[in-house]
C-alpha positions as MATLAB code, in Angstrom:
seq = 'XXXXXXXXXXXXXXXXXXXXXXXXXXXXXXXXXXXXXXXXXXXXXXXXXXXXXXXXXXXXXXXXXXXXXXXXXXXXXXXXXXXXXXXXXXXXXXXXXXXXXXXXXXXXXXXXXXXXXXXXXXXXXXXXXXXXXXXXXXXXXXXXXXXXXXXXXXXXXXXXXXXXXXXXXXXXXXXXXXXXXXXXXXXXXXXXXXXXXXXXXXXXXXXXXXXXXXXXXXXXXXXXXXXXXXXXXXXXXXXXXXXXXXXXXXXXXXXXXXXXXXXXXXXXXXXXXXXXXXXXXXXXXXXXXXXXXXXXXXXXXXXXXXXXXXXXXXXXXXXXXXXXXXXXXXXXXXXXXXXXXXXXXXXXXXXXXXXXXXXXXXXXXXXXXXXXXXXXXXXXXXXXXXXXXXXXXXXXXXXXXXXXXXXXXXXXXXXXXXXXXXXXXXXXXXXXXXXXXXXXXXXXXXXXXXXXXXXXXXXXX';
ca = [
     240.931   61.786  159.709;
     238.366   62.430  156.927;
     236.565   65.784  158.256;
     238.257   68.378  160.301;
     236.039   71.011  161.395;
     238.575   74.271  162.144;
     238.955   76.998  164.553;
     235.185   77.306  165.564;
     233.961   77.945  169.191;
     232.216   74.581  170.517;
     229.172   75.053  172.575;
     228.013   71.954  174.412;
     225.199   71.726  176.883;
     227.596   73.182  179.892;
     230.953   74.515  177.765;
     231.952   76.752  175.286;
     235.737   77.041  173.781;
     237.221   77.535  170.759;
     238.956   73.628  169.678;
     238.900   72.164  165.922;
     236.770   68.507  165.836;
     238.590   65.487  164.062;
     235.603   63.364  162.381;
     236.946   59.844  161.198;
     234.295   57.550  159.199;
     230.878   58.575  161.613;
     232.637   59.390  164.534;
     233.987   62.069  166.301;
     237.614   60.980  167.002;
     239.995   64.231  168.032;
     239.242   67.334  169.567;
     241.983   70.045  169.872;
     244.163   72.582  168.903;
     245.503   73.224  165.350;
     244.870   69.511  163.969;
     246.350   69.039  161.105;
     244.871   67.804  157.585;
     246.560   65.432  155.957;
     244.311   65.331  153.455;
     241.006   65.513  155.098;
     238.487   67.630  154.192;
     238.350   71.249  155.901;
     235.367   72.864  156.796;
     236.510   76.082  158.022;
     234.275   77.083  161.132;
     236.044   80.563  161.874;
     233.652   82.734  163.504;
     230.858   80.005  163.752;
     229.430   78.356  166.474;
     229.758   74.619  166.519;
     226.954   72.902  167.928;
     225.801   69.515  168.562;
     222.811   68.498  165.325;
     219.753   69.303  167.093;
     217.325   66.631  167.785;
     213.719   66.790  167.225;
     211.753   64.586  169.036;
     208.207   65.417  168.170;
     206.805   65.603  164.997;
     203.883   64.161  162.758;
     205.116   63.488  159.296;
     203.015   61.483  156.570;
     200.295   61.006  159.484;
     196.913   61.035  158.492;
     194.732   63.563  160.204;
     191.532   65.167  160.313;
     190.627   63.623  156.391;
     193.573   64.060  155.181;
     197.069   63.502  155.837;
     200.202   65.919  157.016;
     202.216   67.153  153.589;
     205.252   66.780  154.592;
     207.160   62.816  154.286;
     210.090   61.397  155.637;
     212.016   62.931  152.291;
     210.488   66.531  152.136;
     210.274   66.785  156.720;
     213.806   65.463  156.657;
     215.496   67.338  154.109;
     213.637   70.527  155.747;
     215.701   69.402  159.198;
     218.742   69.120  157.897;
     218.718   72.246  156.116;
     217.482   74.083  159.573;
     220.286   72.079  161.773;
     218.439   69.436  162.850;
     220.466   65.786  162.378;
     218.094   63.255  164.743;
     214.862   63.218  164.157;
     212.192   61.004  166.337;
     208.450   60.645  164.750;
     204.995   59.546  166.555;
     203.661   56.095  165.298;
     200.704   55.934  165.785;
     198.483   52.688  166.756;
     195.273   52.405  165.135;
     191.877   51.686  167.354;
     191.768   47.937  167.131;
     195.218   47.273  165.114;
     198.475   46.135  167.364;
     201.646   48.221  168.154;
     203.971   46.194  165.673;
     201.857   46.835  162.947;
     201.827   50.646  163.696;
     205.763   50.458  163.679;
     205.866   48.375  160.500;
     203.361   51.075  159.006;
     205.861   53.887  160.209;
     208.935   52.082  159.234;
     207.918   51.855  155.918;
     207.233   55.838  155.698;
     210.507   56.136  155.908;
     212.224   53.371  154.215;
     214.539   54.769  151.634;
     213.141   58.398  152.070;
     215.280   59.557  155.463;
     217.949   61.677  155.249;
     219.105   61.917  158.338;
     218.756   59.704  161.814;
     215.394   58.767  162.948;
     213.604   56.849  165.493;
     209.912   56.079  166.875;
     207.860   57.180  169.847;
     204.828   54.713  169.878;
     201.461   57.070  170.572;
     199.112   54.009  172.080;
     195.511   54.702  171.512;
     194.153   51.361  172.487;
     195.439   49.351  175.309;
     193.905   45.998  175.859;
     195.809   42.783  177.441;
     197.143   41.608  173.876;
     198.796   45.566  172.833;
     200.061   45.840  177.166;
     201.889   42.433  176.363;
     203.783   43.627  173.023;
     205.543   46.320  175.011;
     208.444   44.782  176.419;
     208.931   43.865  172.609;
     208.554   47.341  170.877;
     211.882   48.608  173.824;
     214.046   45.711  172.647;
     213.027   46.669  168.849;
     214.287   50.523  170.477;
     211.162   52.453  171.159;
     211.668   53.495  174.675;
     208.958   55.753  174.953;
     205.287   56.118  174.901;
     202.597   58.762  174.075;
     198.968   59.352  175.168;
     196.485   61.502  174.469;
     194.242   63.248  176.707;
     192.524   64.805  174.128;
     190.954   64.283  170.499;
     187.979   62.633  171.947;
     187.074   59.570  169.748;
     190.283   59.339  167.830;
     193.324   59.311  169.956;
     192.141   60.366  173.668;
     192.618   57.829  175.985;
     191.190   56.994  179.737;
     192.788   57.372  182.848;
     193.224   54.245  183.636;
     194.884   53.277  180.180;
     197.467   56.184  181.003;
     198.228   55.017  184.546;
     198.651   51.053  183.022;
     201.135   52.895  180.878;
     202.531   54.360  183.581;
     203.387   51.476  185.110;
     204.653   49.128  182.632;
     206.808   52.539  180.973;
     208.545   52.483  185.001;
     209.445   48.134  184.753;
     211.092   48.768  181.317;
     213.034   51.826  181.332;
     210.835   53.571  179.541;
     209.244   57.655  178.909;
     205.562   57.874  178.507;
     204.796   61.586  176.868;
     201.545   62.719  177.300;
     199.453   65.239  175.247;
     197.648   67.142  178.373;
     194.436   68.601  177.714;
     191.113   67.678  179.143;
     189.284   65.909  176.332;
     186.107   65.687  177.134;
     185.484   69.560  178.199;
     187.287   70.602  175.263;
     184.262   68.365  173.095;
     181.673   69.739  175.043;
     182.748   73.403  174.370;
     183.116   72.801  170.822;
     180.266   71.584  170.563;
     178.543   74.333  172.511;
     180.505   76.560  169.874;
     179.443   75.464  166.954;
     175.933   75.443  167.733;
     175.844   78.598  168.299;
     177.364   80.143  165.191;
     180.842   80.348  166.491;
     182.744   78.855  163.448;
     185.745   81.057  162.682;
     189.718   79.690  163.532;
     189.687   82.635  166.457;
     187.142   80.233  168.035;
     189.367   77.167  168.533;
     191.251   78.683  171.216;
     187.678   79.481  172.809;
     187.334   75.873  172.693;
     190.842   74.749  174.432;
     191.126   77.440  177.034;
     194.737   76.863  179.435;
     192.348   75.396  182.190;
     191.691   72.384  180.455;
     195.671   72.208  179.617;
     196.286   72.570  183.310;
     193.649   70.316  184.329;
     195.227   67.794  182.639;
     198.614   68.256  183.271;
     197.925   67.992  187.704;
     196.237   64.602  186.377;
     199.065   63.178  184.591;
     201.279   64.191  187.382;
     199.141   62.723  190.064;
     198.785   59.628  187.967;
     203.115   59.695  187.111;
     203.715   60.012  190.818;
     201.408   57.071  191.899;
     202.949   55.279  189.351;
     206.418   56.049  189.948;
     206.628   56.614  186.424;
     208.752   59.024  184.644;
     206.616   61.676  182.477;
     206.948   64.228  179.893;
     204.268   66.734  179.634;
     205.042   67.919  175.643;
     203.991   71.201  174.057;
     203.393   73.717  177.211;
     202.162   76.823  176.347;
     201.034   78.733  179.800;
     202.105   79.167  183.675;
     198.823   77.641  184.611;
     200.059   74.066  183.614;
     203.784   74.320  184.004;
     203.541   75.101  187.460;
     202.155   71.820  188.120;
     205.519   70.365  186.726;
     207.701   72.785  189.055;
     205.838   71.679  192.139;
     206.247   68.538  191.109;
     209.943   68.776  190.897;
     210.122   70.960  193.951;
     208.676   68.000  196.208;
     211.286   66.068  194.577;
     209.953   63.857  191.819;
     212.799   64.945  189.346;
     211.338   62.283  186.778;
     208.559   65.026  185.858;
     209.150   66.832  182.613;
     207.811   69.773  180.691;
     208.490   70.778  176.955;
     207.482   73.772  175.040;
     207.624   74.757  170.975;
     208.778   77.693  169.509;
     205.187   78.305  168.681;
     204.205   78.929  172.541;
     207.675   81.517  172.604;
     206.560   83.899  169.579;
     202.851   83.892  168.452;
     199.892   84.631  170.808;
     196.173   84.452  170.617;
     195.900   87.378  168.232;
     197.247   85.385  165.444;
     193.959   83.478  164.947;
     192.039   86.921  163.945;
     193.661   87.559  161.219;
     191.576   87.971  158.142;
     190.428   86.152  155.598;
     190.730   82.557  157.003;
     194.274   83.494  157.777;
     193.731   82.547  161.355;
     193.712   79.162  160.294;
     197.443   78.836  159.712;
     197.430   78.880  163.630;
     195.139   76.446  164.596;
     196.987   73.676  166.658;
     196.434   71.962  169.900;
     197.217   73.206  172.279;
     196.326   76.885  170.813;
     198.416   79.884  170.788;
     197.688   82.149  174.188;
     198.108   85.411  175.307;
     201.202   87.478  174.899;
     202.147   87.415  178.686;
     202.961   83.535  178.248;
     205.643   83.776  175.375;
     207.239   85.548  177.981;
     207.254   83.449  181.002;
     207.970   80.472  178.954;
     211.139   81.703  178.196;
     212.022   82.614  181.892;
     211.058   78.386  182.341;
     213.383   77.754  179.667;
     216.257   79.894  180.742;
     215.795   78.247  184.367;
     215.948   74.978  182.961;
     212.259   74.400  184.457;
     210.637   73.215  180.514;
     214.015   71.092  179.573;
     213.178   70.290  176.280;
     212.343   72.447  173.004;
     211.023   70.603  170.518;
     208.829   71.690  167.237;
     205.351   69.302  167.207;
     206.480   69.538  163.314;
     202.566   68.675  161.954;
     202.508   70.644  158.630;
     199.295   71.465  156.261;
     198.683   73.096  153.395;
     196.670   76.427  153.669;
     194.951   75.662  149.887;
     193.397   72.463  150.409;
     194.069   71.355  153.788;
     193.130   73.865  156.383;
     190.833   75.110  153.642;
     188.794   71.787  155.032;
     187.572   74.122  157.955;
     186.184   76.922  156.348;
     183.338   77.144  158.032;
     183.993   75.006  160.960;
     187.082   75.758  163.291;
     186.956   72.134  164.212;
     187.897   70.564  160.732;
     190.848   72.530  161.016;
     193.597   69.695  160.597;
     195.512   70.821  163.865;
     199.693   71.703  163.000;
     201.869   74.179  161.855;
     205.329   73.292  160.552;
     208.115   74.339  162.509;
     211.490   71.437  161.890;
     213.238   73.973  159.345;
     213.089   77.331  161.576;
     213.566   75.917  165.127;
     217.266   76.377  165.731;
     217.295   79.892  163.783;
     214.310   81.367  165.932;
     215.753   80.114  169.106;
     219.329   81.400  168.599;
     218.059   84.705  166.879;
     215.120   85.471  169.241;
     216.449   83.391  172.462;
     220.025   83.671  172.577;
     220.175   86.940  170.505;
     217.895   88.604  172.214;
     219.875   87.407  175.889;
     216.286   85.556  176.952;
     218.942   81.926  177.126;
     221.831   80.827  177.099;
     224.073   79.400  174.126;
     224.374   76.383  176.716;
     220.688   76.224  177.361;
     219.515   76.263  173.774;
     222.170   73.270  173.313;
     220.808   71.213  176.052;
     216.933   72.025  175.301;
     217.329   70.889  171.324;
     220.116   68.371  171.678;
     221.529   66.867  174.944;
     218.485   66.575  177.194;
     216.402   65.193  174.544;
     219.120   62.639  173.909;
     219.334   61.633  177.531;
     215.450   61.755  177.869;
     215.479   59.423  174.826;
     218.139   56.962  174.913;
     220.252   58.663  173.007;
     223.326   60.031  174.825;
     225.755   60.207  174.427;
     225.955   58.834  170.880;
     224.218   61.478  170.027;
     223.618   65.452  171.338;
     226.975   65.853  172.447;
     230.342   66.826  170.807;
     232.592   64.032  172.414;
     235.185   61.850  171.133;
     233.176   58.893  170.835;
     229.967   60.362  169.543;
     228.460   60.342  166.648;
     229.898   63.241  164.067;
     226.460   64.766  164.174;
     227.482   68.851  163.925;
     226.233   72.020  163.013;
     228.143   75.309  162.101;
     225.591   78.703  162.892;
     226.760   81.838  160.925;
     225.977   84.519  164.190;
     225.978   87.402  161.775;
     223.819   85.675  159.491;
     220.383   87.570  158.538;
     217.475   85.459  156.697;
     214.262   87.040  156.550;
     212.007   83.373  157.427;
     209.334   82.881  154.454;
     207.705   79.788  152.734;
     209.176   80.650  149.611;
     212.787   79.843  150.377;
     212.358   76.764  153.064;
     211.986   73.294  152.459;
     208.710   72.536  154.378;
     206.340   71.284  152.395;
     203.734   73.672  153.002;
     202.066   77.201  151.236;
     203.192   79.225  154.445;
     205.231   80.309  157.319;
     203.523   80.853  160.320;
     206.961   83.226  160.858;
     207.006   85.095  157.360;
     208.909   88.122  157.176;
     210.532   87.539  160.729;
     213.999   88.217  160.161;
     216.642   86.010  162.055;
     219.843   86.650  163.023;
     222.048   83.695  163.087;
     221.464   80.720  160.739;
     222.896   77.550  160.362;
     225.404   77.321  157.408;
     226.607   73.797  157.247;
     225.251   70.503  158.703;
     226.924   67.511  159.452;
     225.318   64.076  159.972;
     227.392   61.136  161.077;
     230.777   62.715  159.548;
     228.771   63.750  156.078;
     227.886   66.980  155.237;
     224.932   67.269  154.107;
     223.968   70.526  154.174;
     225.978   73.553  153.241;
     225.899   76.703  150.556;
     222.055   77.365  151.193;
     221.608   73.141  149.707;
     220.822   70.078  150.790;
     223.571   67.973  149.408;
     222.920   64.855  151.154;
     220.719   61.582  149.885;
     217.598   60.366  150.259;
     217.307   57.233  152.412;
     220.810   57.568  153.435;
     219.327   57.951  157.068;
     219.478   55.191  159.758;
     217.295   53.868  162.510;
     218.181   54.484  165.726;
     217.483   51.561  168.405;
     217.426   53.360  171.254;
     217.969   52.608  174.985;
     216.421   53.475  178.141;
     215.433   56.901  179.631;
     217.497   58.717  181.598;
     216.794   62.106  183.643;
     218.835   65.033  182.006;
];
């Protein structure tokens, strides 16, 4: 064996026991009791928990948006992730209006070529779906993207028509494949940001005013309908109230357990008071869907702990306070939407979720690494600890206290939208196929050392 990670307590998506981990080459090969050396490397885990790398499956690095484009790259986003204890990391490519799908993957392939750090793949976010782009999707799941994004919203940039998402629908149910769908109704949300505007109403507090959670539930009953006609599988991403995930749990009550919801960390801490802040400060907030009121952090972590929102991802879309969300100033809506998020996900979750008794150490596991793997074609080569898998591993210090701030983290951004929060729990050393790359408060890894994952078809968590 090369790597033997000692006498820490394994938590998987259903288990948790104390074992040591035998990692030879990129694989996990051994797990038991008192393994011996023999000149591997230890990595003494005593007192840690040993999780599976998180995965996170939706983020926006090096996108352009909104005039300019997100600051953090495959290098900076990824190095942030490792250090955080994330190990698989899965980006939205995005197709241009007019341009095809394999030119949007060539475009996001070479965003990361010889900047990733650790494992990546594509979602494909399809904006414009004639005959010619319908007919290169059997092609982009045997080049590994086996899932799809629309948008509902952004009117006249990304927001698609109904009858482009059912199409997708369709054709994601004959190849095996997820469509994720942004749900918010577009076209109200223009029309009462427009209405805003024109009267005056140009501060960051107003963007929420502009998004309220009916057009987020709207849309999500829509996408359902359209999923279930289809008999499609769907995953409604970044839910933020009980208005809209209670379309998903009635959906799943009647027995279409293909129906999905995820939430963000985002929707579990910070509410609607956030965007009055002073001084512009509001505008650190500003993301789509916007932050609501404090009653919802709560219930979304009752649909977490029940396993109703299976997935906890970060929507990772980072901007710089100075000269990037300075760009709305003095209108809400040239706010480029995002916060950053891929460094402090697993910390805030195990400090404020698992800490704090809201989950489970087995539920945080499956939300950030096992169902996400299933959901993606993944598992279980990676978001397990198995022999088999993939030496993909994280070590979390329980008694570890960081107080969060932009100062110390690897995002490439001016700010935290958590500073001063103080965590407790943090991961200490991180572990990507059988290499540490993480560990003493540094990233010790390389740049473009990270692979592409070709991944295979859906499957229900």
């Amino acid at each position: 064996m090369d790597v033997i990670i000692k006498g820490g307590t394994i938590v998987t998506a259903s288990d948790q026991y104390v074992a040591d981990i035998g990692v030879e080459g990129e694989q996990i090969t051994r797990i038991g009791q008192s393994l011996r050396a023999n000149g591997a490397r230890v990595v003494d885990a005593t007192g840690m928990y040993v999780i599976p790398g998180a995965i996170d499956a939706h983020t926006h690095l090096d996108m352009p948006f909104g005039g300019t484009v997100t600051s953090d790259d495959f290098e900076t986003g990824q190095i942030a992730a490792a250090c955080g204890g994330t190990t698989t990391h899965v980006d939205y490519c995005l197709q241009s209006v007019g341009g095809t799908l394999h030119e949007a993957l060539a475009t996001w392939r070479g965003k990361a070529q010889g900047k990733a750090v650790i494992d990546y793949g594509f979602h494909l976010a399809v904006t414009d779906l004639n005959a010619n782009v319908m007919a290169e999707l059997p092609a982009m799941v045997n080049e590994g993207i086996t899932s799809f994004k629309c948008f509902m919203a952004y009117k006249g940039v990304f927001q698609i028509d109904d009858a482009t998402l059912f199409q997708l629908l369709e054709q994601a149910r004959e190849l095996g494949a997820l469509v994720n769908v942004h749900a918010e109704n577009g076209d109200v949300v223009d029309l009462l940001t427009k209405r805003l505007i024109s009267e005056g109403m140009t501060a960051p507090r107003y963007h929420a005013a502009s998004r309220p959670l009916e057009v987020e539930a709207e849309a999500t009953h829509r996408a359902v309908a359209l999923a279930e006609l289809a008999r499609a599988p769907l995953n409604v991403v970044h839910m933020t109230c009980e208005a809209s995930v209670r379309h998903v749990n009635e959906a799943r009550a009647r027995g279409l357990l293909d129906i999905h919801g995820e939430t963000c960390p985002q929707y579990l801490l910070l509410n609607v008071d956030q965007y009055d802040e002073p001084d512009f400060q509001g505008a650190k907030y500003v993301m789509s869907p916007p932050l609501r009121d404090r009653k919802e952090n709560a219930f979304l972590w009752r649909q977490l702990a029940a396993g109703n929102l299976e997935t906890l991802m970060t929507d990772h879309c980072s901007f710089r306070m100075s000269d990037q969300k300075s760009l709305g100033k003095d209108n809400f809506a040239k706010i480029p939407n995002g916060i950053p998020g891929i460094e402090t996900r697993v910390p805030i979750v195990f400090s404020e979720g698992v800490g704090k008794g809201r989950i489970s150490l087995q539920t945080m596991v499956a939300a950030m690494s096992t169902n996400p793997a299933r959901m993606y074609g993944m598992f279980p080569k990676k978001g397990c600890i198995a022999v088999g898998s993939d030496a993909d591993i994280v070590l979390i210090d329980p008694k570890r206290r960081v107080v969060l701030s932009a100062s110390t983290l690897h995002q490439h951004t001016d700010y935290c939208p958590y500073e001063g929060l103080e965590v407790e729990g943090y991961p200490v050393v991180t572990i990507s196929r059988g290499e540490v790359i993480y560990e003493n408060d540094q990233f010790v890894g390389s740049k473009g050392r990270g692979k592409y994952i070709k991944r295979g078809q859906y499957q229900a968590p």
